[in-house]
C-alpha positions as CSV (number, residue, x, y, z in Angstrom):
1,X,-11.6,-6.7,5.6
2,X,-13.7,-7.1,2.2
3,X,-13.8,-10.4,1.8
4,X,-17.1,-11.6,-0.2
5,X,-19.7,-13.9,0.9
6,X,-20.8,-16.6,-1.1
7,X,-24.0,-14.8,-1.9
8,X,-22.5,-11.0,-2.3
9,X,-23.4,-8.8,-5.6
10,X,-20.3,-9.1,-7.7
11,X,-21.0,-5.4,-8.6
12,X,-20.5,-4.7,-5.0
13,X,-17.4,-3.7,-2.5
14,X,-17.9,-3.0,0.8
15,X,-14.3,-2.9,3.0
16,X,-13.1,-1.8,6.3
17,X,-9.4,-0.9,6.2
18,X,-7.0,0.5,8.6
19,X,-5.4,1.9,5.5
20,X,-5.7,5.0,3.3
21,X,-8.3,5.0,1.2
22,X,-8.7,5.7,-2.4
23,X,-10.8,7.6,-4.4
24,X,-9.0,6.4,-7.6
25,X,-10.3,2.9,-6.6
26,X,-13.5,3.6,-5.7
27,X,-14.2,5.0,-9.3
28,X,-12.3,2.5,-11.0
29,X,-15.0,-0.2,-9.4
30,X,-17.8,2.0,-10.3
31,X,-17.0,2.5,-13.5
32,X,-18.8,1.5,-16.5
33,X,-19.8,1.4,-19.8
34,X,-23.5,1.6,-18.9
35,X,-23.3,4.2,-16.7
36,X,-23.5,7.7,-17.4
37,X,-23.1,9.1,-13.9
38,X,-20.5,8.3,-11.2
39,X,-21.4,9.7,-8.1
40,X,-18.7,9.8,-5.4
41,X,-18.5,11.0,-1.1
42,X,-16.0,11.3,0.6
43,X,-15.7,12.6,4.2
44,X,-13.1,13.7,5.5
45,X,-11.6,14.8,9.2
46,X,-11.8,18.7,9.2
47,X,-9.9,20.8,11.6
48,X,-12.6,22.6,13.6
49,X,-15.7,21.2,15.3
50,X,-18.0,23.8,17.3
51,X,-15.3,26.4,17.6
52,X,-12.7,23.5,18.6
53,X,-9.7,22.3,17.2
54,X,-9.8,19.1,15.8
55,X,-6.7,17.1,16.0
56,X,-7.4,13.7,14.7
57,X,-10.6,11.7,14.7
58,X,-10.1,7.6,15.9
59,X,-12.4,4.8,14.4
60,X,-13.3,1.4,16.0
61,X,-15.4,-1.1,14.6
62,X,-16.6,-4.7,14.9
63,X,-16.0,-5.4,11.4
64,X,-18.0,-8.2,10.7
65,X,-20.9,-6.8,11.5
66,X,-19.9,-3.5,10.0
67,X,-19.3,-5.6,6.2
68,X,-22.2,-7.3,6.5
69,X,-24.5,-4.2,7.1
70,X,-22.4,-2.3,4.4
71,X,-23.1,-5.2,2.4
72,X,-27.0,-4.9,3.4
73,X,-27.1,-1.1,2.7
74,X,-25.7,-2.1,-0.9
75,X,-28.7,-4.8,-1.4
76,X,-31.5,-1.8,-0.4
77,X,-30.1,0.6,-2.8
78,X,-30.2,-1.6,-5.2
79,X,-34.1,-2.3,-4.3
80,X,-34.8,1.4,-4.3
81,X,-32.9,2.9,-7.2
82,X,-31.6,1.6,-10.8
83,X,-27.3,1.4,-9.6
84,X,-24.9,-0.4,-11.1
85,X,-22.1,-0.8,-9.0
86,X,-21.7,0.2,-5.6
87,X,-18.3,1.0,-3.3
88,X,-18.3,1.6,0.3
89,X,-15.3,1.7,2.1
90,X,-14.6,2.9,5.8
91,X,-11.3,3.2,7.5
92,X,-10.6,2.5,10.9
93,X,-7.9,4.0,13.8
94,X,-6.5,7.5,13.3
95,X,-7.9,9.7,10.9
96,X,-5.3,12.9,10.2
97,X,-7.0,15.9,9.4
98,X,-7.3,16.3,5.7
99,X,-7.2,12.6,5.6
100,X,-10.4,10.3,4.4
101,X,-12.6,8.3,6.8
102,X,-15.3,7.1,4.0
103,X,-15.9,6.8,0.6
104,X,-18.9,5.7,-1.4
105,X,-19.2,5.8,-5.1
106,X,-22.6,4.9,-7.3
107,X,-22.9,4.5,-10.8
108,X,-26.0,4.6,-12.6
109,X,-27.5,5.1,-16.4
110,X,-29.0,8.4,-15.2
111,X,-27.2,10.9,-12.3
112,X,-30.6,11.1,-10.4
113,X,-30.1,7.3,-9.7
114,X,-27.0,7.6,-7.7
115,X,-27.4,11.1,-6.8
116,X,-30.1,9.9,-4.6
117,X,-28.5,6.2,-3.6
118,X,-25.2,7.9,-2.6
119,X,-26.9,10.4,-0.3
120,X,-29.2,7.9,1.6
121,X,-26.0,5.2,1.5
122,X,-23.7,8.1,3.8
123,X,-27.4,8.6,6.1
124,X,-27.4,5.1,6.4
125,X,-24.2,4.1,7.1
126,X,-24.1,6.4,9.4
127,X,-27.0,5.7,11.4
128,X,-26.7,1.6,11.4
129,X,-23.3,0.0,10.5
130,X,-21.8,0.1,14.0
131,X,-18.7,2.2,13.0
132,X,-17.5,4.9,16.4
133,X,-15.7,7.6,16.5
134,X,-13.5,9.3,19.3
135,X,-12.6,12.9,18.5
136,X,-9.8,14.7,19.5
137,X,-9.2,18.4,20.1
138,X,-7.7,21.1,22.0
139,X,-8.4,20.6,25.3
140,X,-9.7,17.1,25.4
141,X,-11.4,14.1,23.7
142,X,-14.8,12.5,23.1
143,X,-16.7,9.5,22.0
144,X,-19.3,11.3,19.4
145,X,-22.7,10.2,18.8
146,X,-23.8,10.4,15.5
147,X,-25.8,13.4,15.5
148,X,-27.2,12.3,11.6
149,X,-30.8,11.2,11.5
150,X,-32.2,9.6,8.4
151,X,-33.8,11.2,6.0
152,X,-36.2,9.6,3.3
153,X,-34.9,10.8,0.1
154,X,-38.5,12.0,-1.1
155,X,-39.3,13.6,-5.1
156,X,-38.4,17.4,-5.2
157,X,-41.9,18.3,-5.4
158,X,-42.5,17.1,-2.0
159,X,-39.6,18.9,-0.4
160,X,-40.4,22.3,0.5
């Protein structure tokens, strides 16, 4: 599901698929002659978790919601940071190991822009769009909370 609003950023795609996903895609949108940096995530389903196994990962989502709050996440970043086109996309169902759950891709005139947009977008995402995962592995399965907590993206001099 990606279907636009009336009032979405053209420079914007947000999308929930039961399908592969695409890197190739996501840069093609992002790509352009004003931007100098292309910033790109992608998570993936690895095969171990806490010493266990990993089999697949599952995704549900309420879609509609989860668009419109991609769709929100894409309106703060542009807010907070000087982007010029955004991706997000999130699949749904069975995610093989190896296989790509999210990508997000952030271009911008200057790398720190979308250096900094791409890493709160994935915090974001993670913490609001309403997006759950089931995990399976060797010896059982579980609904997993998303252990990620936000994180102000804050200027290097104030990290420490």
């Amino acid at each position: 599901m990606s279907a636009a609003p009336a009032d979405a950023d053209a420079r914007d795609h947000v999308e929930i698929t039961g399908s592969a996903l695409s890197l190739d895609a996501a840069y093609e949108f992002v790509r352009s002659p004003r931007a100098g940096a292309v910033v790109t995530f992608v998570g993936t389903t690895r095969d171990e978790f806490q010493g266990k196994r990993v089999d697949r990962l599952e995704y549900e989502c309420y879609a509609p919601m989860a668009v419109k709050k991609m769709r929100e996440l894409c309106g703060l970043m542009r807010g907070r940071w000087e982007v010029e086109n955004i991706h997000i996309a999130h699949r749904t169902g069975i995610v093989a190991v190896g296989e790509s759950s999210v990508i997000i891709a952030v271009s911008s005139a200057h790398r720190v822009a979308s250096l900094e947009a791409t890493r709160w977008c994935i915090d974001e995402l993670k913490a609001t769009v309403p997006i759950w995962k089931k995990e399976f592995f060797e010896g059982g399965e579980v609904w997993k909370e998303n252990e990620t907590q936000r994180r102000e993206i804050r200027p290097p001099e104030a990290v420490g």
